[in-house]
C-alpha positions as CSV (number, residue, x, y, z in Angstrom):
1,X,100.4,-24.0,-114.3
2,X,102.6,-21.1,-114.9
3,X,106.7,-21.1,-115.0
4,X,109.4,-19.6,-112.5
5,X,112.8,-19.6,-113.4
6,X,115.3,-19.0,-110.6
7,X,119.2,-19.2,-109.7
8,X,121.0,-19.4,-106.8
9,X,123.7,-17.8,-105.8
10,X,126.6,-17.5,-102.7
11,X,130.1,-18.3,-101.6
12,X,132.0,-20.9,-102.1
13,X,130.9,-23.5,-99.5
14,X,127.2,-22.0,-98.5
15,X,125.5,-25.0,-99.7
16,X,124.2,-24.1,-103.2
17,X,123.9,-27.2,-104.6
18,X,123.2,-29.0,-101.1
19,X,119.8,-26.9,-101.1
20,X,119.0,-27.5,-105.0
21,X,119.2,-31.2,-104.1
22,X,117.3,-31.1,-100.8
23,X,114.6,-29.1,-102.9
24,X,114.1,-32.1,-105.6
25,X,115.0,-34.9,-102.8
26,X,112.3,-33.7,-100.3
27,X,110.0,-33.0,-103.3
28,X,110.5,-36.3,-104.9
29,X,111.6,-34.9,-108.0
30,X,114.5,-37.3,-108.5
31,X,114.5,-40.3,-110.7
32,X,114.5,-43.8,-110.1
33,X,118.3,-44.3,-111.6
34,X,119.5,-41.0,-110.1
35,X,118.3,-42.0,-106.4
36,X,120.2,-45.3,-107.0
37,X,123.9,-43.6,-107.8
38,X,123.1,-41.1,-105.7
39,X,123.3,-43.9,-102.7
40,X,125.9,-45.4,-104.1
41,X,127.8,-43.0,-104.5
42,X,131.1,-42.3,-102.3
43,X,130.1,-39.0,-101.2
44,X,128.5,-38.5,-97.7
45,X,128.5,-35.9,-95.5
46,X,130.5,-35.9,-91.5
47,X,126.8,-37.3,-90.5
48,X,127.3,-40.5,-93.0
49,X,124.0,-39.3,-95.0
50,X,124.1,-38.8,-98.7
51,X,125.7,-35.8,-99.8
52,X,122.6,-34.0,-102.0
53,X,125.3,-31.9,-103.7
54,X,125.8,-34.4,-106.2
55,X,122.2,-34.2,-108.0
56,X,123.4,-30.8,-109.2
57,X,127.6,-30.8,-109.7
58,X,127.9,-32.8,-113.3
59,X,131.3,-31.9,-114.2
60,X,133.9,-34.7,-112.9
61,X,136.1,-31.3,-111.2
62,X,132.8,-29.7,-109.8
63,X,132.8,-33.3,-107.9
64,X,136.8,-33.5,-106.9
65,X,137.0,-29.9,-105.8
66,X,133.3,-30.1,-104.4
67,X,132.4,-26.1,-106.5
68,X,130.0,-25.5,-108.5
69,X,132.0,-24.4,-112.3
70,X,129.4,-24.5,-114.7
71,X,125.6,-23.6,-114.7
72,X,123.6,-26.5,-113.9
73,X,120.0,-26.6,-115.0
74,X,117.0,-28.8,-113.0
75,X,113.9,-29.1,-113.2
76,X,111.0,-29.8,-111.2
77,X,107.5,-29.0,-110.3
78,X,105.0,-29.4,-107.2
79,X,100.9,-28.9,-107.3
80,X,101.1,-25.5,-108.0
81,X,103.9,-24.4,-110.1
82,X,106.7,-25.8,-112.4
83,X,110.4,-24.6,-111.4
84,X,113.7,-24.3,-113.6
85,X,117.0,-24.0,-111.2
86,X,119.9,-22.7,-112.5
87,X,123.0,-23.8,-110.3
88,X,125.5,-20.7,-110.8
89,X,128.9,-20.9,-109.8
90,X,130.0,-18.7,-107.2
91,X,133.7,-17.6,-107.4
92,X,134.6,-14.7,-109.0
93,X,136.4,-16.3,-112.2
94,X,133.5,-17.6,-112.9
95,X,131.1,-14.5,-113.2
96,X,130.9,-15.0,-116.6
97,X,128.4,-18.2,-116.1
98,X,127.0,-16.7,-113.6
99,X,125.5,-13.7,-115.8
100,X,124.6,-16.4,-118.2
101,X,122.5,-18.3,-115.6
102,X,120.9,-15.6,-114.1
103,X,120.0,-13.8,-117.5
104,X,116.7,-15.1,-118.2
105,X,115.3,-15.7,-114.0
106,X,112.6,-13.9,-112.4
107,X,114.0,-14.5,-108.9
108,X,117.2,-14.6,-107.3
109,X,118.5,-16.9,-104.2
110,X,121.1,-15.3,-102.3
111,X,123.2,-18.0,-99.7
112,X,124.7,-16.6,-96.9
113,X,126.4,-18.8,-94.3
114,X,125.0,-18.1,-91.1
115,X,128.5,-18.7,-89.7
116,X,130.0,-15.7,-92.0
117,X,127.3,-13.5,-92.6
118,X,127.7,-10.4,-94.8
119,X,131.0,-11.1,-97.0
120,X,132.7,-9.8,-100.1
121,X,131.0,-12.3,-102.3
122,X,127.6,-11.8,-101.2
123,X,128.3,-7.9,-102.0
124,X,129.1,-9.1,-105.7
125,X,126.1,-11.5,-106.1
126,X,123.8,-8.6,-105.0
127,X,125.3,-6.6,-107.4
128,X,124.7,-8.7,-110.3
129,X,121.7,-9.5,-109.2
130,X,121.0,-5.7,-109.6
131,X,123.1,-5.2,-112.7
132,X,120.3,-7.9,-114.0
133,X,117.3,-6.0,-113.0
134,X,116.1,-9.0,-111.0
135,X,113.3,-7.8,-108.8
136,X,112.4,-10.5,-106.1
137,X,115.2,-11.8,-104.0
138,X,115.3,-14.4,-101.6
139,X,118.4,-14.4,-98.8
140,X,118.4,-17.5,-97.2
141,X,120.7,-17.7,-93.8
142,X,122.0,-21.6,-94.6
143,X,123.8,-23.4,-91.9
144,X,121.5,-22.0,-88.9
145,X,122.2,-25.5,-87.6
146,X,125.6,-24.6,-86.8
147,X,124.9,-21.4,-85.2
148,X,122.6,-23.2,-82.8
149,X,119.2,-22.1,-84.7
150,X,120.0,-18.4,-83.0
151,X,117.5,-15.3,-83.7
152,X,119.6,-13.2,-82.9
153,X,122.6,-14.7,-85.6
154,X,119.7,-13.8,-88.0
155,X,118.7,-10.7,-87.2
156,X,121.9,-9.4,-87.2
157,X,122.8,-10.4,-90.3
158,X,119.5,-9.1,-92.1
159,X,119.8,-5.9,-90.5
160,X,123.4,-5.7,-92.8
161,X,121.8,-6.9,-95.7
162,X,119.5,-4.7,-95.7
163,X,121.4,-1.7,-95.7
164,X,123.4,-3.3,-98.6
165,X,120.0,-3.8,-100.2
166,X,119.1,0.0,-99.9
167,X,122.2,0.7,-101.4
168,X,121.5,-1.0,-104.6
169,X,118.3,-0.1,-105.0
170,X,116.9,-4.5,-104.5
171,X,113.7,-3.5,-103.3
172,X,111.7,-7.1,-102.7
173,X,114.1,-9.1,-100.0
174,X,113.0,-12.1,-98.2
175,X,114.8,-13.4,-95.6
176,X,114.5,-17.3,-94.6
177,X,117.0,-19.5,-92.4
178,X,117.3,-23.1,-93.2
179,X,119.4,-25.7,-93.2
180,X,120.0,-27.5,-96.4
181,X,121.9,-30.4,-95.1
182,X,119.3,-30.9,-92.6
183,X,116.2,-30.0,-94.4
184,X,115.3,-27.1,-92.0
185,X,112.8,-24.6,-93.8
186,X,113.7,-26.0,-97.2
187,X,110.3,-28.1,-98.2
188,X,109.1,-28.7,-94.9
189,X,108.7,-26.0,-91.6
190,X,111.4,-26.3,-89.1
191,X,110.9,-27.1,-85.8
192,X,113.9,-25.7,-84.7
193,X,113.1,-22.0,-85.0
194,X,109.7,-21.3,-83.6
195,X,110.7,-18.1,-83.2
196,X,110.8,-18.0,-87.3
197,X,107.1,-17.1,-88.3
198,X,107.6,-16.9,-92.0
199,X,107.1,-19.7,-95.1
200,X,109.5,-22.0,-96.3
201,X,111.5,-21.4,-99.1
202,X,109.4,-23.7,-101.0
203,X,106.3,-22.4,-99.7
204,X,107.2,-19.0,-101.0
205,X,108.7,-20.5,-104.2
206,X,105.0,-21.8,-104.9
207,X,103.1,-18.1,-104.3
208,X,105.6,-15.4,-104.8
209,X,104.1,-13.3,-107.4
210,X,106.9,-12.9,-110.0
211,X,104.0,-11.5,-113.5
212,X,104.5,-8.5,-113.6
213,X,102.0,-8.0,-116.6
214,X,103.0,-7.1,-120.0
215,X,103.3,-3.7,-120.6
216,X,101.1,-3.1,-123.4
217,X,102.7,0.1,-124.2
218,X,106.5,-1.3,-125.5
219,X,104.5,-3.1,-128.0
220,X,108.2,-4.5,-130.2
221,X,107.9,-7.8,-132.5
222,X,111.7,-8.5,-134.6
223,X,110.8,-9.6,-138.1
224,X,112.9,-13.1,-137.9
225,X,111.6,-14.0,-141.8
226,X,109.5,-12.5,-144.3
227,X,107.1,-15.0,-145.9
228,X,106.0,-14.7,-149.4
229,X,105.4,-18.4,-150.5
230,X,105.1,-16.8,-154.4
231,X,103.1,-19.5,-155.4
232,X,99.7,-19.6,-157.7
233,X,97.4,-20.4,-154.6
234,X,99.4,-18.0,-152.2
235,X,100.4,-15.3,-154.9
236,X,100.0,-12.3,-152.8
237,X,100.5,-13.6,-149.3
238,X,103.6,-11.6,-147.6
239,X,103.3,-12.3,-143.9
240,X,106.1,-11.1,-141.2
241,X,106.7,-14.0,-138.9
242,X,108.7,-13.2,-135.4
243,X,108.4,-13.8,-131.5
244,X,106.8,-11.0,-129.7
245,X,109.1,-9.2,-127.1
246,X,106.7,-7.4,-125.0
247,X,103.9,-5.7,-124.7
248,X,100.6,-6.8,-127.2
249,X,99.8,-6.4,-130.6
250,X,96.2,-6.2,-132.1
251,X,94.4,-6.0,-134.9
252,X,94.1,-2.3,-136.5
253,X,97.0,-1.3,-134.1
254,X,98.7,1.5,-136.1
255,X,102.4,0.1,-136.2
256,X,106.5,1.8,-136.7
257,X,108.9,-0.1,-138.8
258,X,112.3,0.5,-137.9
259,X,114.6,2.0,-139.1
260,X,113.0,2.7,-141.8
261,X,110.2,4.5,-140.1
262,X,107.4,3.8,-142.2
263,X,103.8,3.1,-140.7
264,X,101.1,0.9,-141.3
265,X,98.1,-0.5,-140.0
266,X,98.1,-4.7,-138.6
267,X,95.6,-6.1,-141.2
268,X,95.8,-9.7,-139.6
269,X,97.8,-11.3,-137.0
270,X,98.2,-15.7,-137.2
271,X,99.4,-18.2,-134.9
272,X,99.8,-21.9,-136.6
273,X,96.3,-21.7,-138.1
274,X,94.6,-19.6,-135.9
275,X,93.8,-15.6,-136.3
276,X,93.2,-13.8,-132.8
277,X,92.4,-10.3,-132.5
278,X,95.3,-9.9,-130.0
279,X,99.1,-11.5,-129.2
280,X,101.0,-11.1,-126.3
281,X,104.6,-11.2,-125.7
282,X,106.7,-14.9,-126.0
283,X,104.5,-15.4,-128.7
284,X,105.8,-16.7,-132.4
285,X,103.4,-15.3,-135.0
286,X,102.9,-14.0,-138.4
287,X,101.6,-10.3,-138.9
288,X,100.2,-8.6,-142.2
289,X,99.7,-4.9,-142.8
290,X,97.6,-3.2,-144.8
291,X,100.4,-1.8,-146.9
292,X,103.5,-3.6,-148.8
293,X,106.1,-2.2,-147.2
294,X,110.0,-3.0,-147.7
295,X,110.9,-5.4,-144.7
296,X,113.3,-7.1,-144.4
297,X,114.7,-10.0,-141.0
298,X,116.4,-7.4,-138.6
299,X,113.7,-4.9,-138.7
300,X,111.7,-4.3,-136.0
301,X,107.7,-3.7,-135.8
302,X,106.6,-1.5,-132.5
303,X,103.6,0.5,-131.7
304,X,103.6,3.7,-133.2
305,X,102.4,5.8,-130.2
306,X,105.5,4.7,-127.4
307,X,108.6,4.2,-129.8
308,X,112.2,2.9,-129.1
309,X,115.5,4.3,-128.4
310,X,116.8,4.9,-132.2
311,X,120.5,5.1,-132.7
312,X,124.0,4.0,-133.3
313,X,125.8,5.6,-130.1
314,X,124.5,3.5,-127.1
315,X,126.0,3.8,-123.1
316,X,125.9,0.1,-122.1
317,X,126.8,-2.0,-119.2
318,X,128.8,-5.2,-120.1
319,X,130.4,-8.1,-119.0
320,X,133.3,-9.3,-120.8
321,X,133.3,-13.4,-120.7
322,X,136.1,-14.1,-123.4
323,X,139.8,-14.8,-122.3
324,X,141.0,-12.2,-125.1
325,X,140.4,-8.7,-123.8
326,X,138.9,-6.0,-125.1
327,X,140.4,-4.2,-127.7
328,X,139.4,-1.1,-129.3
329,X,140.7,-1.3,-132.6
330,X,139.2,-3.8,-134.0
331,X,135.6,-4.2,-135.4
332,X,133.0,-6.6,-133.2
333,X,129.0,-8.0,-134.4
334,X,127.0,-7.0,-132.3
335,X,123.8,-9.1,-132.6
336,X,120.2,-7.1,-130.9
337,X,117.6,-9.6,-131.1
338,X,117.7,-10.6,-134.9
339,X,119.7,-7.6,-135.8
340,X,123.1,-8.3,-136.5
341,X,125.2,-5.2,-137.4
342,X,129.1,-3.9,-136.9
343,X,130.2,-2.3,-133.9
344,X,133.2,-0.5,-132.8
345,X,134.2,-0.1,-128.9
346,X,134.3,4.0,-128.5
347,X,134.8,4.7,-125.3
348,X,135.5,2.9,-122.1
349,X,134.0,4.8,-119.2
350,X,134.5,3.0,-116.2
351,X,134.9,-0.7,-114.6
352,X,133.7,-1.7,-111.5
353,X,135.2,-3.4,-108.6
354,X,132.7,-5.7,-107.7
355,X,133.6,-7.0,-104.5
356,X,133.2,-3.4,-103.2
357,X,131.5,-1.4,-105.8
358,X,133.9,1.0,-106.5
359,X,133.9,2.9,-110.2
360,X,137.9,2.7,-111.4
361,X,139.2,4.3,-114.6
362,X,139.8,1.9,-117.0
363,X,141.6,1.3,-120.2
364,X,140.9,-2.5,-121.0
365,X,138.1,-5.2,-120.2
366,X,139.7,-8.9,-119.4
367,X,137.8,-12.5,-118.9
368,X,134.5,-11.5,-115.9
369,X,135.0,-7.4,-115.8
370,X,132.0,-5.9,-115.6
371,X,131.7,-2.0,-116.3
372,X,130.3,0.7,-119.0
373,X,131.5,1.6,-122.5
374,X,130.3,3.3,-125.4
375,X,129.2,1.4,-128.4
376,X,129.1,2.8,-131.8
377,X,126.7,0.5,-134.5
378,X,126.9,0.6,-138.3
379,X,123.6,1.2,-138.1
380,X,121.5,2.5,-135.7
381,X,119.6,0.1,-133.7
382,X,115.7,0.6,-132.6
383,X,116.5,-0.4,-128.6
384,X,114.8,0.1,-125.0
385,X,116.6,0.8,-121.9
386,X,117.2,-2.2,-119.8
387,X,115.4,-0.5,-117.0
388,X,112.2,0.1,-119.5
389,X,112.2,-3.2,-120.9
390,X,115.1,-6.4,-120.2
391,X,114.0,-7.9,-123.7
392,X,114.9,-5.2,-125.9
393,X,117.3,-3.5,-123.8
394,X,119.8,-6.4,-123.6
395,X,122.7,-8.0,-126.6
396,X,125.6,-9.4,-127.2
397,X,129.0,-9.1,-129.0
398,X,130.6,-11.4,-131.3
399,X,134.1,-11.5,-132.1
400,X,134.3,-11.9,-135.7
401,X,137.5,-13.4,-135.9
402,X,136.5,-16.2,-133.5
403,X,132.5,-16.0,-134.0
404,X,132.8,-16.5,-130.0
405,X,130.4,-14.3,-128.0
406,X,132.6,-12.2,-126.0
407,X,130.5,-9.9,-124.0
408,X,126.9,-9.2,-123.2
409,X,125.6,-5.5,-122.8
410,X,123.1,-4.0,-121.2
411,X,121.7,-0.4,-122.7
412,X,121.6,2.3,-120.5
413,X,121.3,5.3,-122.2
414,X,122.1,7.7,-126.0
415,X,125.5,8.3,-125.8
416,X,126.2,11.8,-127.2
């Protein structure tokens, strides 16, 4: 039963969290003691029934306010497929969690209320959405039940989406109206829109096609340790032990270490006490080559025939998430898989006004700007494009000072 990760995103208000908990009420993915508070519990909606928000807002503010703050994880799983939620927040001083949340999903659910349609905020979750690289997108039209279950509400508003889909290149869009408060397309058909011909959002969830396939080509494996037990039974064992990125090793695949550059052939690939002939990516295993070559944890192992990115100027997108802003004098870690080298900010390029998409000159980054800048590395990093490849195209800066993570980036290109 294979995996899909997904967030959700919208305005303030468009029912995020109501649809997360109609999705694991109407599913039965709720526990025993969590069914109990939740009809306890003080919260109901203007109808008197229970208010399914409360499954998914854990901080004591997210329930006084009624917002989502923080990123809320859930979990659940039907016949054909397990599901991980993540509940992002969706005001703008909190983009920051919102990149976190979204980083590692396959799918994207965009909540528009039917009442509002097309607003600012939806323009800067679709944004992000394509910032991320996140190729299938769900727009689900919530609160049809207060629009009077009207086509034509619907098609007018997918008709704007779509042009701002076109304009940021999001290429699989799905359009569903529901109701989360009332269950309407969420787990079950509704019966309110025959004119709706479509799947429910759960429906979809189950048979949306999200593997892509690994692309054998970008072949890249980070040495995390290099094992050389040294003892009398295991004197000559030196092993490279990692997780695969992408793409697929195998055995007699000519391999690049970087940055060194030196080649080599893979003698014998393990996993636990296993030794296939092949590995794929998201796999943890140990790799020996036929010659003893000087590795050491930050290096990288790709295939020698489609090589990385190699060096220390790098054009990156990032999103600053620390309260201190940017600043250009001082020296940042910036850590690329396990790679962990010194950084200096070079350039600032642009930011960008997310609520309308607008590039601005720029001479600082504060708490949730997102933008581009120039990175030069101490030394020069083996790196994909994001485009090319999310897990090697993707990492994050560390304020040394602090040790807090202050930005994640997003490489886009050699810098000159």
């Amino acid at each position: 039963m294979n995996l899909l990760k997904f967030f959700t995103a919208g305005s303030v208000d468009d029912g995020k969290s109501t649809l997360i908990g109609r999705l694991l009420y109407d599913t039965d993915s709720i526990l025993a003691d969590q069914l109990e508070a939740l009809q306890q519990s003080n919260r109901k909606n203007d109808d008197g029934s229970i208010d399914l928000a409360i499954l998914t807002d854990g901080l004591r503010a997210e329930r006084e306010q009624g917002i989502t703050i923080d990123v809320a994880y859930k979990y659940f799983q039907t016949d054909k497929r397990k599901f991980i939620i993540a509940d992002t927040p969706g005001h703008i001083q909190y983009t920051r969690n919102m990149i976190t949340g979204a980083s590692t999903a396959k799918l994207a659910i965009i909540l528009i209320d039917a009442r509002n349609g097309v607003i600012e905020q939806t323009i800067r979750h679709s944004y992000l959405v394509s910032l991320l690289g996140i190729e299938h997108v769900v727009v689900c039209l919530n609160k049809m039940d207060m629009v009077d279950f009207s086509e034509d509400v619907f098609n007018a508003i997918t008709d704007k989406y779509k042009a701002l889909a076109a304009n940021l290149s999001l290429k699989d869009v799905t359009f569903i109206p529901i109701s989360a408060l009332k269950g309407d397309n969420v787990v079950n058909e509704s019966e309110h829109m025959p004119w709706y011909k479509g799947q429910s959002l759960l429906h979809f969830l189950e048979n949306v096609d999200v593997e892509t396939g690994p692309d054998y080509n970008l072949a890249r494996m980070p040495v995390q340790w290099v094992v050389r037990p040294q003892t009398d039974e295991l004197h000559d064992y030196r092993g490279y032990a990692g997780r695969v990125l992408s793409g697929s090793f195998n055995v007699n695949d000519k391999v690049t270490v970087l940055p060194s550059g030196t080649s080599s052939v893979i003698e014998r690939i393990e996993v636990f006490d296993q030794t296939p002939s092949e590995v794929h990516a998201g796999q943890s295993v140990t790799i020996h080559l036929k010659d003893n070559i000087d590795i050491s944890r930050g290096d990288v192992l790709v295939n020698s025939d489609h090589l990385p990115q190699h060096s220390q100027l790098i054009e990156a997108d990032v999103c600053w998430m620390d309260k201190r802003p940017l600043d250009e004098s001082i020296t940042y870690l910036l850590q690329h898989n396990s790679k962990v080298t010194k950084c200096k900010v070079r350039e600032i390029i642009h930011k960008v006004d997310i609520n309308t998409l607008e590039k601005q000159e720029a001479y600082d980054f504060k708490l949730n700007d997102i933008g581009r800048i120039v990175i030069k590395t101490a030394d020069a990093l083996a790196f994909d494009f994001y485009t090319d490849n999310k897990a090697n195209g993707a990492a994050i800066l560390i304020d040394s000072r602090t040790n807090l993570t202050v930005a994640a980036l997003m490489f886009r290109a050699v810098a000159d």
